[in-house]
N, C-alpha and C positions, 0 to 999 in steps of 0.2 A: 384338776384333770391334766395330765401331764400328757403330754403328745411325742408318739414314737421320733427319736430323733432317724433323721432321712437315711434310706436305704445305705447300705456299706457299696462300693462298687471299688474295683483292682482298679482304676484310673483313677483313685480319689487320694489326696494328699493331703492330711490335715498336718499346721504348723501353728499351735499354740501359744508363740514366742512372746504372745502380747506385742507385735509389731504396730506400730504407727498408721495407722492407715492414712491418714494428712500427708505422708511423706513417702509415699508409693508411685514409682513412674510407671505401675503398669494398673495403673487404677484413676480412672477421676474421666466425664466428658463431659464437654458443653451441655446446656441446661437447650432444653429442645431439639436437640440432635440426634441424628439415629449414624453407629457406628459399631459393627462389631467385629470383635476378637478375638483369636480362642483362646482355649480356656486355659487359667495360668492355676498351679496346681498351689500357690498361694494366698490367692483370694479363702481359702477356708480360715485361713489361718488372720487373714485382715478383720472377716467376722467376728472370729472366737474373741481379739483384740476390742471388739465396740461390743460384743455379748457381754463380757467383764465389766468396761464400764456401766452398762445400761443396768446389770442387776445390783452396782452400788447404787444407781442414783433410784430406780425403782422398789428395791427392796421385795418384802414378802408379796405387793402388788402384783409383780411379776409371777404369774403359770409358767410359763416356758418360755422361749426365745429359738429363734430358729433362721438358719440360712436359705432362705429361698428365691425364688427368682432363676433366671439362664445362670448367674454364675453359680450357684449352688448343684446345676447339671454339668458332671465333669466330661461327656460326651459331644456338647454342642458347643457355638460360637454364642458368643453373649457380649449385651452392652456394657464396659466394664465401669458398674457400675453394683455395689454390692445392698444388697435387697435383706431386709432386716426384718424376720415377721416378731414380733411379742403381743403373744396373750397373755390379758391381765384379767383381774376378778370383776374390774368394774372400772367402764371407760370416763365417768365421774372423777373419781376418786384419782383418774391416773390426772387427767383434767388441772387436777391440785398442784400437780407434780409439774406443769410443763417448765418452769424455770429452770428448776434441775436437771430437765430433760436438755434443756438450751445451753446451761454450763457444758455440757460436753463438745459444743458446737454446732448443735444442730438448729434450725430453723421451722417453726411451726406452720402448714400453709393453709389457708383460711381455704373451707370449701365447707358443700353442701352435704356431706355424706356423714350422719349421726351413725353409723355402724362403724368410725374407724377414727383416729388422731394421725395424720401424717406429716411426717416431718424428713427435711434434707437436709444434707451435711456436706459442706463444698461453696464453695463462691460458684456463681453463674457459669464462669469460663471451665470448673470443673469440679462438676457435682461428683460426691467417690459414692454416699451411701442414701440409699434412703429409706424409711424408718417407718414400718406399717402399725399401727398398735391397736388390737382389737378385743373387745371383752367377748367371755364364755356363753353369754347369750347369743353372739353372735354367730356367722358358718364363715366370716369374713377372713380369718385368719388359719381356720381350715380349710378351706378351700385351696387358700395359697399352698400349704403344707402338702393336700391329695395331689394338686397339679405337679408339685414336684416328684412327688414321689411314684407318680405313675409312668411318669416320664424316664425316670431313673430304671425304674423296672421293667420297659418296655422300648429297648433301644431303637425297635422301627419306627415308632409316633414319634419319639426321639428327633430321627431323621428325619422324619417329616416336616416338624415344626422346626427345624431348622432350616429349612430347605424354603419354607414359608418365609420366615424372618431373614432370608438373604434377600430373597426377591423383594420384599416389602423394604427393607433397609436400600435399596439401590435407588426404588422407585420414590422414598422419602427422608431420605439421608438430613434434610433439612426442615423435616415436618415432624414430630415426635408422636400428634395427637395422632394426625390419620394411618399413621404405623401402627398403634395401639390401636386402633378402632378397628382396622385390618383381620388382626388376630385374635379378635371376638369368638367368632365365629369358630374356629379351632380348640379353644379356652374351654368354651362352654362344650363342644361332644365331648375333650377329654374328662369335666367336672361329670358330666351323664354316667361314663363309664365308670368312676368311680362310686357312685350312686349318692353323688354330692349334689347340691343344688347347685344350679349354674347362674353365678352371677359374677359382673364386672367386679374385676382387681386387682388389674394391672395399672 
């Protein structure tokens, strides 16, 4: 099942160069930190650089791979921090895989959530990427896709949810969770609109 890659938009700048994303001064934030930026028309291109790796070390596991999250919206401010969704055929089997997934630098983080593998990339003082991986049985990893892509094509919720995540970033600049729990509520009407199920994913 192959998943539409995200809306085209004239503000969008893809750079394939396979750059370094480790060595990016306009990428990487404290681990727990709310900070945003706008948008740097390079981050696509930091992706396409960790998309490349992930589908050597994944192989035919890998369904797709996709840039989602604020920086993947070339209209708003975002934490620069670049948000990696991959579906795979079977979150087992990826399970197998996680050393390979760790060669590239990423870190596995232990939690309770069986519909997903997450992993970060970054030392604490400066997380750049992090890494959702979700199988086809799951809405986990479309859901992330629909949010972006509704967003994308709908620049006034756009600004809305921008407008949200200033206020909420000022008010918790040193709290990352209840920022996140904040923008619940927003997450889930725009998953409704899409006639996704709404569930936590950020």
């Amino acid at each position: 099942m192959k998943i539409p890659e995200k809306p085209s938009s004239a503000s969008t700048t893809s750079d394939t160069r396979g750059i370094m994303v480790d060595n990016m001064s306009n990428i990487g934030l404290k681990r727990g930190t709310v900070k945003l930026v706008p948008h740097d028309s390079e981050w696509d291109g930091l992706f396409q650089a960790e998309k490349t790796k992930l589908l050597g070390a994944l192989g035919d596991l890998a369904v797709d791979i996709q840039h989602v999250g604020s920086t993947a919206i070339p209209t708003i401010s975002a934490k620069p921090i670049i948000d990696v969704a991959v579906l795979v055929k079977s979150i087992e089997e990826v399970s197998k895989q996680v050393g390979q997934i760790e060669a590239l630098g990423y870190q596995k983080k232990q939690e309770n959530r069986p519909e997903r593998l997450f992993f970060t990339k970054g030392p604490e003082e400066k997380r750049i990427v992090h890494l959702h991986i979700g199988d086809v049985s799951a809405n986990y990893i479309q859901d992330m896709i629909a949010f972006r892509d509704y967003l994308i094509q709908n620049p006034g919720e756009a600004k809305k949810y921008m407008k949200l995540k200033s206020e909420l970033a000022e008010k918790f600049a040193d709290d990352r969770e209840p920022y996140t729990a904040a923008k619940e509520r927003f997450v889930q009407d725009v998953l409704k609109k899409t006639n996704k199920s709404a569930r936590r994913f950020l």
